[in-house]
C-alpha positions as MATLAB code, in Angstrom:
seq = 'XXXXXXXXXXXXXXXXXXXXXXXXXXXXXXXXXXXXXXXXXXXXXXXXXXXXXXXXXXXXXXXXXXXXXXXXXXXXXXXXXXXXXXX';
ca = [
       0.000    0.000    0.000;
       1.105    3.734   -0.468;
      -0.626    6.845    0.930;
      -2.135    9.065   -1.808;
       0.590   12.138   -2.556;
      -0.456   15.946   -2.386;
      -1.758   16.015    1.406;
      -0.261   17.913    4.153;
      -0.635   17.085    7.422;
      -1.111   20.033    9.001;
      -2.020   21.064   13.358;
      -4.374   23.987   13.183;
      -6.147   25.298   16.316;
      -5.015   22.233   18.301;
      -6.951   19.964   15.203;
      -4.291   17.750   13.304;
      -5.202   17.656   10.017;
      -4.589   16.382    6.487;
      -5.600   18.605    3.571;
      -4.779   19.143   -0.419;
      -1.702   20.615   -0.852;
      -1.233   24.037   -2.568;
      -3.827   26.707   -2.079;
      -5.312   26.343   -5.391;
      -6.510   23.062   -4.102;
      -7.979   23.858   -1.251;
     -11.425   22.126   -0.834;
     -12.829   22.839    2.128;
     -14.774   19.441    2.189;
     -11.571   17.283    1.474;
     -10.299   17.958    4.877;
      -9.293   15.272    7.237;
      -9.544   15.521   10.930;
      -7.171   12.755   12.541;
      -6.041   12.096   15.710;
      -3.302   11.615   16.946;
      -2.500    8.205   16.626;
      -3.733    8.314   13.120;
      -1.422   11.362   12.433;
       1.569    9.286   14.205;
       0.979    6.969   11.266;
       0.618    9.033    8.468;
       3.964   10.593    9.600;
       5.457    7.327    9.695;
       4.077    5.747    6.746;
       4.150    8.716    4.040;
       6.012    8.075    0.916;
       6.789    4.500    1.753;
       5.639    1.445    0.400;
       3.895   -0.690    3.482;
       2.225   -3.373    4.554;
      -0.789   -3.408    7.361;
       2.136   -5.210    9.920;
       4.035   -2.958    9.034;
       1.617    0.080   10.900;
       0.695   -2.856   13.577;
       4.920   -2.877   14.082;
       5.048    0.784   14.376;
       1.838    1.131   16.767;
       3.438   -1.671   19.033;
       6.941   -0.169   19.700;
       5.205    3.171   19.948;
       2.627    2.331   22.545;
       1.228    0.423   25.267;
      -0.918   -1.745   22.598;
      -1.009   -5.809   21.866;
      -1.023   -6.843   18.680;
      -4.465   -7.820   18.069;
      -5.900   -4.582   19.293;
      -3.305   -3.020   17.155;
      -4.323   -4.974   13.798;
      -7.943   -4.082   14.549;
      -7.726   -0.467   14.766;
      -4.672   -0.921   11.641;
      -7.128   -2.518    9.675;
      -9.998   -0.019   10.631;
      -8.128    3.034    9.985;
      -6.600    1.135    6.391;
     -10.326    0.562    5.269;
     -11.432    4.373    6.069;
      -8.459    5.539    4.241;
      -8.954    3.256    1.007;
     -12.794    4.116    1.099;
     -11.985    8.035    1.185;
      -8.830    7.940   -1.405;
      -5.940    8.312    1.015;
      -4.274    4.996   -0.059;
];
């Protein structure tokens, strides 16, 4: 997998968020509120190729998580992100 190119991830008014890059972009409804789990991975994961273990990996050695909680919430965040174009 490989997250879609031209987003910034962005913190505005305490909100971490992932919008079009370039102002001419801008679309107002294309912004992507993520927390900050979600924006640990996105960090992480950006202009790589990857594999679902490989965000379970990174979620495990960065918090207190096992690794079936882990490759739920991996796999829930990876379906939400196909189904809205960010992979």
């Amino acid at each position: 997998m490989r997250l879609k190119e031209g987003y910034v991830l962005r913190t505005i008014c305490g909100e971490t968020i992932l919008s079009p890059e370039g102002l001419s972009k801008v679309d107002m409804s294309r912004i992507i509120s993520l927390n900050d789990t979600a924006a640990f991975l996105w960090k992480s994961l950006q202009d790589k190729d990857f594999t679902a273990q490989d965000a379970v990996d990174l979620l495990t050695g960065e918090y207190d998580v096992d690794e079936q909680t882990a490759a739920r919430d991996v796999d829930a965040l990876v379906a939400k992100w196909q189904e809205i174009g960010l992979i």
